[in-house]
C-alpha positions as CSV (number, residue, x, y, z in Angstrom):
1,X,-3.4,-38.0,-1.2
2,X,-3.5,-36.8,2.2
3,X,-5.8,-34.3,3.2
4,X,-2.8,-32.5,5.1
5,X,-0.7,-32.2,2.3
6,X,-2.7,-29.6,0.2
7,X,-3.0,-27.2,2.5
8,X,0.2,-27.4,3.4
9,X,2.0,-26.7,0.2
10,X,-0.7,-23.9,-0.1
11,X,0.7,-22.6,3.2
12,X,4.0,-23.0,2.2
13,X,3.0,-21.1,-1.8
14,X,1.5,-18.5,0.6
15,X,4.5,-17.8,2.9
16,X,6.6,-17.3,-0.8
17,X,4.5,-15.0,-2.4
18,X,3.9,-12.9,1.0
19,X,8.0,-12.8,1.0
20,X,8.2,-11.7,-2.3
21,X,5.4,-9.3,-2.2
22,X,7.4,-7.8,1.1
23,X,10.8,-7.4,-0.6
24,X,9.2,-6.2,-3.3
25,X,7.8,-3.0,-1.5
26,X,10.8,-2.9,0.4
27,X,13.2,-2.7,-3.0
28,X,11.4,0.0,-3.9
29,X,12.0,1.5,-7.4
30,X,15.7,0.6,-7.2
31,X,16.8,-1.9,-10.1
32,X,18.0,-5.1,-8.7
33,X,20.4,-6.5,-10.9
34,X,22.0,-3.5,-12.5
35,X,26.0,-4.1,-11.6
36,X,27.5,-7.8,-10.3
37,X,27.5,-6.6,-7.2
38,X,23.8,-6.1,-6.9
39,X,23.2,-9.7,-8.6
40,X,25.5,-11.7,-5.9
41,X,23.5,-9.5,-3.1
42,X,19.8,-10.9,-5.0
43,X,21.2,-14.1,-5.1
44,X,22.2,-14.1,-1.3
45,X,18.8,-13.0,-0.5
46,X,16.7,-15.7,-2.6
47,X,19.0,-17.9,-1.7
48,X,18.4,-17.0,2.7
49,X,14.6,-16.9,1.5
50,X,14.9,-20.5,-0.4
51,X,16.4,-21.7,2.9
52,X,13.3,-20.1,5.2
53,X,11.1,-21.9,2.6
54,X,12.8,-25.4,3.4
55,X,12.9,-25.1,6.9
56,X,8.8,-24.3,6.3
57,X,8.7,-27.2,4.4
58,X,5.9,-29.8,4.6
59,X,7.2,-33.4,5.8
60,X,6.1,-36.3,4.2
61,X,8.0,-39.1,5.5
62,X,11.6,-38.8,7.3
63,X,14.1,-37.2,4.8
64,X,11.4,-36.5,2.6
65,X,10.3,-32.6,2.5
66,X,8.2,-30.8,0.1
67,X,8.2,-26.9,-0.9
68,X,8.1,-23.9,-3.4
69,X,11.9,-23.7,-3.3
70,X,11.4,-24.6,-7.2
71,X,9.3,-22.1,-7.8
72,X,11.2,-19.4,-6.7
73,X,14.4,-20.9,-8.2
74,X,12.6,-20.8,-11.7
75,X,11.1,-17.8,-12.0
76,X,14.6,-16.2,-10.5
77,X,16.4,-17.8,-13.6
78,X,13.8,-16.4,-15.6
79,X,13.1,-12.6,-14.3
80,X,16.8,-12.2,-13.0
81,X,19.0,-14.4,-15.0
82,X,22.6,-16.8,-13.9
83,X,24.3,-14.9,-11.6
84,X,21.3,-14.1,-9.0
85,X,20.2,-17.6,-9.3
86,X,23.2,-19.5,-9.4
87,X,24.4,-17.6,-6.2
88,X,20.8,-18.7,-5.0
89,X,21.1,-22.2,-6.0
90,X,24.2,-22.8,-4.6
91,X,22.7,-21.7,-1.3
92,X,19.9,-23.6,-1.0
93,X,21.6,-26.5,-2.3
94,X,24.3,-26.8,0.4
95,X,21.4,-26.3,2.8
96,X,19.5,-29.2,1.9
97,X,22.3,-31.6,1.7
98,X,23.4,-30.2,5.7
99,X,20.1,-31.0,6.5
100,X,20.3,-34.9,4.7
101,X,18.1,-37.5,4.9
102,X,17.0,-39.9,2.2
103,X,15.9,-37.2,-0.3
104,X,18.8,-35.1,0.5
105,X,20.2,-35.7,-3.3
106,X,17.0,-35.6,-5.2
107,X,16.1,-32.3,-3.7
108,X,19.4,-30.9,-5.0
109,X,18.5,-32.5,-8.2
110,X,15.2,-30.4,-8.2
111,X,17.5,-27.8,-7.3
112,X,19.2,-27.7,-10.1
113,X,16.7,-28.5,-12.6
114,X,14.6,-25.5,-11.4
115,X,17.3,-22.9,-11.8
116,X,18.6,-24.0,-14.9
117,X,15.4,-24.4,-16.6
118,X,14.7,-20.2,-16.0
119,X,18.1,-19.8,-17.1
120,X,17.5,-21.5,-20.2
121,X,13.8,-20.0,-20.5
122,X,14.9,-17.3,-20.2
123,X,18.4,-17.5,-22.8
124,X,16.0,-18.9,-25.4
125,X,13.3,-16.8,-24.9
126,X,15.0,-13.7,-25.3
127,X,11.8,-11.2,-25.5
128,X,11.5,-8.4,-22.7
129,X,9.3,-9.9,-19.6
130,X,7.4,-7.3,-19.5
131,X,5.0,-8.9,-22.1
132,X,5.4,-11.7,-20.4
133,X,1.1,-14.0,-20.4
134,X,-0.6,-16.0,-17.8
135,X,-0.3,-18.8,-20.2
136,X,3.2,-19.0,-20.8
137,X,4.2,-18.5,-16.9
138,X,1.1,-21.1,-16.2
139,X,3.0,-23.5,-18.8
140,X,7.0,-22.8,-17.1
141,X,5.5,-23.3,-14.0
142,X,4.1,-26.4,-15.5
143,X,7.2,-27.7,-17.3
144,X,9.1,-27.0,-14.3
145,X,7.2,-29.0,-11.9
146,X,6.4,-32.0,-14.2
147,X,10.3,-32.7,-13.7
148,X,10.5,-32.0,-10.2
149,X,7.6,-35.3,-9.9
150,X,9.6,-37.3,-12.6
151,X,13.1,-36.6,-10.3
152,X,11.1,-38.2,-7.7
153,X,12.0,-41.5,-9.7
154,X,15.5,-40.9,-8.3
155,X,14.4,-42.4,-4.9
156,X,13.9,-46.2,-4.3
157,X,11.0,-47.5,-6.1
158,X,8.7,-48.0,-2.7
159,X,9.3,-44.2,-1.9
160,X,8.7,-43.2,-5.3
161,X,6.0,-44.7,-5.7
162,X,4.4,-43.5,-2.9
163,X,5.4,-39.7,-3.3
164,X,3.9,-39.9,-6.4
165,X,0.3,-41.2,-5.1
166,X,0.3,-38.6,-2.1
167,X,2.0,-35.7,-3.7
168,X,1.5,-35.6,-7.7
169,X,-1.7,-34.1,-7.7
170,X,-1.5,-31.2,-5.3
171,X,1.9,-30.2,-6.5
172,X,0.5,-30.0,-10.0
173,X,-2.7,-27.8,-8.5
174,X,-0.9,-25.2,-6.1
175,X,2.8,-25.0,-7.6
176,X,2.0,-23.8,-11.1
177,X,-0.4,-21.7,-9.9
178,X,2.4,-20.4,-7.3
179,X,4.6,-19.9,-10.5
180,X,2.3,-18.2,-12.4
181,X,1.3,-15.7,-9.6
182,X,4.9,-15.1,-8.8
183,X,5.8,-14.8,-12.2
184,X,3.0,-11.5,-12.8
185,X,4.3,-10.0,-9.7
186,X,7.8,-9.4,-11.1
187,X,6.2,-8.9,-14.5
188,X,4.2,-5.8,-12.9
189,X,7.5,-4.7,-11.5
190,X,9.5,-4.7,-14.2
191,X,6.6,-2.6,-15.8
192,X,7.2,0.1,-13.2
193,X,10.8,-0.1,-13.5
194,X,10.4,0.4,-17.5
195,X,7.9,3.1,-16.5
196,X,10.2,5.3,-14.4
197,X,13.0,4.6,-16.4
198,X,11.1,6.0,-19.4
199,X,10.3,8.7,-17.4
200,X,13.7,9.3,-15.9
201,X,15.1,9.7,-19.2
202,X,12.0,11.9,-20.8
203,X,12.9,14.0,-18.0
204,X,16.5,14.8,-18.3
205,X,15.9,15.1,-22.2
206,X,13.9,17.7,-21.6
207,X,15.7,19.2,-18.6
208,X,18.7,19.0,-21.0
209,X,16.5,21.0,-24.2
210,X,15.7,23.3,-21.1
211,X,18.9,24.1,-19.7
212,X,21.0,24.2,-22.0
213,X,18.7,25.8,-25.1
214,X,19.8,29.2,-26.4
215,X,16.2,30.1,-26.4
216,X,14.5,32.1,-23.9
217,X,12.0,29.8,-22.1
218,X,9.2,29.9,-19.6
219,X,7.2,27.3,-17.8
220,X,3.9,29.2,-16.6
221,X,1.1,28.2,-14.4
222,X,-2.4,28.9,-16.4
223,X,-4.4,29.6,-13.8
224,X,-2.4,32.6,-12.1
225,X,0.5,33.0,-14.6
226,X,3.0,32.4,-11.7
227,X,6.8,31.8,-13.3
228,X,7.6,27.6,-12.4
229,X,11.2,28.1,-14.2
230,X,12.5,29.9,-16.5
231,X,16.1,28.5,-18.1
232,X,19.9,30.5,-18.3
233,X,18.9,32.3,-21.6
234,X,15.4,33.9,-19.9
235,X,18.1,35.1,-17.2
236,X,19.9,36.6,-20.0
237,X,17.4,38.3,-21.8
238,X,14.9,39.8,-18.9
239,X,17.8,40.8,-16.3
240,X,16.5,38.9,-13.6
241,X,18.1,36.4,-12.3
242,X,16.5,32.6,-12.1
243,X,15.2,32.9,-8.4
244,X,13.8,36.3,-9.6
245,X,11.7,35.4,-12.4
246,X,10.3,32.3,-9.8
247,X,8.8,34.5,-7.7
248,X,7.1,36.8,-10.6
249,X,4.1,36.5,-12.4
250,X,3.8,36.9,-16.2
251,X,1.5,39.9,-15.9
252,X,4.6,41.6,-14.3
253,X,6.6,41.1,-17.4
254,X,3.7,41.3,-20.2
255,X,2.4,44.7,-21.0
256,X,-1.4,43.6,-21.6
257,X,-3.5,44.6,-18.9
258,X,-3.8,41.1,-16.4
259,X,-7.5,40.4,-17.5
260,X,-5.9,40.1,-21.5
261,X,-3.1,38.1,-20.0
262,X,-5.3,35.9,-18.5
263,X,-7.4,35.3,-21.8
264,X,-4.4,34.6,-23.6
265,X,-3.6,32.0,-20.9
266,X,-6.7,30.6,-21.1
267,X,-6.5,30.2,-24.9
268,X,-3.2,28.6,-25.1
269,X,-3.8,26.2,-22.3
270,X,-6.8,25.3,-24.5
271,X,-4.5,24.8,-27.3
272,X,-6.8,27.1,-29.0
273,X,-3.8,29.0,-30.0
274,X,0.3,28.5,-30.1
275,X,2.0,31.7,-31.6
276,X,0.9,35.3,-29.8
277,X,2.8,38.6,-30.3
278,X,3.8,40.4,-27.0
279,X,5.2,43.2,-25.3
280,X,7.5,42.1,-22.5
281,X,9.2,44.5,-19.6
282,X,12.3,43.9,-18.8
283,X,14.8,44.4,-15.6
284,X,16.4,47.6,-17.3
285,X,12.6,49.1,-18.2
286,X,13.4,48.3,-21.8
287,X,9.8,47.2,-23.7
288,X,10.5,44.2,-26.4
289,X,8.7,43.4,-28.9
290,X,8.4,39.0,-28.6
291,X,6.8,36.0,-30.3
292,X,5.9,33.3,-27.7
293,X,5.2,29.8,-28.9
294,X,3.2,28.1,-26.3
295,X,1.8,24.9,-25.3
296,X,0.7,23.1,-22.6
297,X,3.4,20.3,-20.5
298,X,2.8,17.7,-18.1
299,X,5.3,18.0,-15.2
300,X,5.2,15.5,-11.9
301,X,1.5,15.7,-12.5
302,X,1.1,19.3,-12.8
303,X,-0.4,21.0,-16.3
304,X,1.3,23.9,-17.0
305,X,2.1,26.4,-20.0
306,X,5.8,25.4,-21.5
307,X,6.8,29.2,-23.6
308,X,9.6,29.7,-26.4
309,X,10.0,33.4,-26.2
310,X,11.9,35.3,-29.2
311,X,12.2,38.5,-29.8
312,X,11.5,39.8,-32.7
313,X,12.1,44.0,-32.0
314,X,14.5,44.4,-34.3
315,X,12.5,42.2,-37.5
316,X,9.2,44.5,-36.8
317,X,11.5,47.5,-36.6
318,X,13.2,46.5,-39.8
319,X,9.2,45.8,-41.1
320,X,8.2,49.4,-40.2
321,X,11.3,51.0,-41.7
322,X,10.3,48.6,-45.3
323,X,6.6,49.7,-45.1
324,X,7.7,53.5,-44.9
325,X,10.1,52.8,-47.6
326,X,7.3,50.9,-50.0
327,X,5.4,54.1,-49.1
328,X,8.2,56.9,-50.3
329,X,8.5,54.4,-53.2
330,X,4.8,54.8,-54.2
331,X,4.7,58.6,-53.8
332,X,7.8,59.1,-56.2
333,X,6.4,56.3,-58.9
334,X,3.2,58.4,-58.8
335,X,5.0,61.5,-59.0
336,X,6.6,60.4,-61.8
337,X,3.8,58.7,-63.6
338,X,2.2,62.6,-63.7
339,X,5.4,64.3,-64.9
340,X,6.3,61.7,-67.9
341,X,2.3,61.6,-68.7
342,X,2.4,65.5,-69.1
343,X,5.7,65.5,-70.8
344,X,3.6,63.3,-73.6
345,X,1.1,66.0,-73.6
346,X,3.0,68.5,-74.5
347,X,4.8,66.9,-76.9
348,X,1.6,65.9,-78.7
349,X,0.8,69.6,-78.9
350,X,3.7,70.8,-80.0
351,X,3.4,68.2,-83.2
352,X,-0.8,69.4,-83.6
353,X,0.6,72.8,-83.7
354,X,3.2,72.0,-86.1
355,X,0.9,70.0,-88.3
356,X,-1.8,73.0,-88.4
357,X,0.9,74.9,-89.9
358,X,1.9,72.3,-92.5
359,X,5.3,71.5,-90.8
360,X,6.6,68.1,-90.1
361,X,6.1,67.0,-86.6
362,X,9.0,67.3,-84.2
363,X,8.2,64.3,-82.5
364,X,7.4,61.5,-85.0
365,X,7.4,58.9,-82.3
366,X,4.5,59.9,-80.1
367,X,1.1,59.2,-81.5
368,X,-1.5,62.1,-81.8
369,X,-4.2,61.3,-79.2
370,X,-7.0,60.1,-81.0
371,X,-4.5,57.4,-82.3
372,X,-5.2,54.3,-81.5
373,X,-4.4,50.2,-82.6
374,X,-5.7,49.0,-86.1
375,X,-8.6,46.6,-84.7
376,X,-9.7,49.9,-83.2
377,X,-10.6,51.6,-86.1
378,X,-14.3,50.9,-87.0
379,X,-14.8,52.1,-82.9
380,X,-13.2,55.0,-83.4
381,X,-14.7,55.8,-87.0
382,X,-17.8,55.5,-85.3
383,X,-17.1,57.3,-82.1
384,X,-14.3,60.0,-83.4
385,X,-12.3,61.9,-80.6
386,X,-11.7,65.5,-80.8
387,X,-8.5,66.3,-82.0
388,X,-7.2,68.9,-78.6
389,X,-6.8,71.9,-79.2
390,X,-3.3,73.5,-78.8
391,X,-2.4,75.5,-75.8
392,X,-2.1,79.2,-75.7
393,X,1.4,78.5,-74.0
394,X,2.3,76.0,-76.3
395,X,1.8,78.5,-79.4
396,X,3.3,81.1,-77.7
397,X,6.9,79.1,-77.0
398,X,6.6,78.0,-81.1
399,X,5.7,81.1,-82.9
400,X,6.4,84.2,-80.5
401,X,4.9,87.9,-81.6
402,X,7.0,89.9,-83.5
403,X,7.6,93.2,-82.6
């Protein structure tokens, strides 16, 4: 082995992952292979970058050139899939037979085999990348460049087996590693892509519920009760419109004095509480009765209140009206209660006064008072109860004077 060659491939391993690293900010958030289109214009640009990476390459004899064109091609079949590579492949391919020279074929060979093998790792894989482990991108990177060594067969036995001698042991140290480092780069984006795409969607669902919900809703800052948003149905119930309620506060809309606002605040950005009974002002000077439901939200970083207003005048006037009913409804039983209880009363003396004078009682179905149930009697035997005397009113309407 010569001691130019590992430094060189390291240079080389270098220069690809600086590339990569570059694009990589430069792409920004935007998914790469989304439509065709998008895939042929990937695959033009690995294929321009495999082609810097040749023309980098480090020279062993004449015709013979060595670089990380195989690690890019694999780990572009295995992050990005045919098309991107293929369009890639074909690229560097036609390069490096231009270019000739006694390796020309076996470097289109290794070509090949690179590119396919992601495809393939990638088709039998079939697992998001995401997951993706050192080890398994150390072992592709591995696989990968253990047949790019045995292609070197492919030359006349003399070249072989020199390449082999100078060049078998540092491809083995730096281009795995090249892989594998390579490979977590994409991994990581292909995290942030799932990341804003899971947040992209979390976003419109809930712009969606927001918009578009029949429910009057608020998003409120805690710490001054300023109005973020409010959605079409808060325009419908206050009477202000959208930009309106932006620039209010929720002290201008709550009747509590602001220090009892700001409690409240306080207590549901605590999650102390959820439900709270209001009074809320309106655009017209109307007062309504409301039940908020609130809870804190995360939004682009910011904690704020998210508020389900509903009013509930009409229930708590319909509450009030029930209550004075159940009240009405008391009085009269109670009323009632007294008149059948003297009704009784009288009967019973009309049937005492009756019996006194040896006449059968007019009312045989109400019990004399001191009546009472047969397991009963011994108490009462022992305890008798006056029998009451007859009222002067009573006898009067029985046996009136005679003249």
């Amino acid at each position: 082995m010569s001691h130019a060659t590992f430094p060189a491939l390291v240079q080389n391993a270098a220069l690809l992952l600086a590339f990569v690293v570059a694009f990589d900010l430069v792409a920004g958030r935007h998914r790469l292979t989304s439509t065709p289109w998008r895939g042929i214009l990937l695959g033009i640009v690995l294929g321009l970058l495999g082609i810097g990476l040749i023309l980098s390459a480090f020279r062993l004899e004449a015709g013979i050139v060595f670089d990380t064109r195989s690690v890019l091609l694999g780990i572009s079949g295995l992050f990005f899939g045919a098309l991107p590579t293929l369009v890639a492949m074909a690229m560097t391919a036609a390069f490096r037979l231009w270019q000739g020279g006694m390796a020309a074929w076996t470097g289109v060979a290794v070509i090949l085999t690179s590119g396919g093998l992601g495809i393939a790792w990638r088709w039998v894989r079939r697992r998001p990348l995401v997951g993706i482990t050192v080890i398994e991108l150390a072992t592709f990177g591995v696989v990968i460049h253990l047949l790019m060594l045995a292609l070197m067969l492919t030359l006349p036995w003399e070249y072989a087996q020199r390449v082999l001698r100078t060049i078998g042991l540092p491809v083995l140290l730096v281009f795995p590693a090249a892989t594998t480092a390579l490979g977590l780069i994409l991994a990581n984006r292909l995290r942030r892509e799932a990341a804003v795409l899971a947040l992209a969607e979390s976003e419109a669902r809930y712009r969606s519920l927001f918009e578009n919900n029949h429910a009057t809703m608020l998003i409120v800052q805690p710490a001054d009760g300023a109005i973020v948003d409010a959605n079409p149905a808060a325009e419908r119930f206050y009477g202000w419109t959208r930009v309106q309620l932006r620039q209010m506060r929720i002290t201008e809309i709550n009747t509590l004095p602001p220090e009892r606002v700001a409690a409240e605040l306080e207590q549901a950005r605590l999650v102390h509480r959820h439900c709270f009974l209001f009074s809320h002002r309106r655009a017209d000077g109307s007062v309504r009765d409301v039940e908020v439901f609130t809870g804190p939200i995360q939004i682009a970083g910011r904690s704020l209140l998210y508020s389900i207003v509903h009013d509930v005048t009409e229930r708590k006037e319909a509450e009030a009206k029930l209550a004075d009913q159940m009240e009405e409804l008391r009085r009269w039983h109670c009323m009632t209660l007294g008149r059948e209880h003297r009704v009784l009363e009288l009967k019973r003396e009309v049937n005492e006064l009756l019996r006194q004078t040896g006449q059968p009682a007019r009312y045989p179905s109400v019990l004399p008072a001191d009546a009472s149930p047969p397991a009963a009697n011994h108490r009462r035997d022992q305890n008798p109860i006056p029998r009451p005397e007859p009222r002067a009113e009573t006898q009067s309407a029985l046996f009136p004077a005679r003249p």
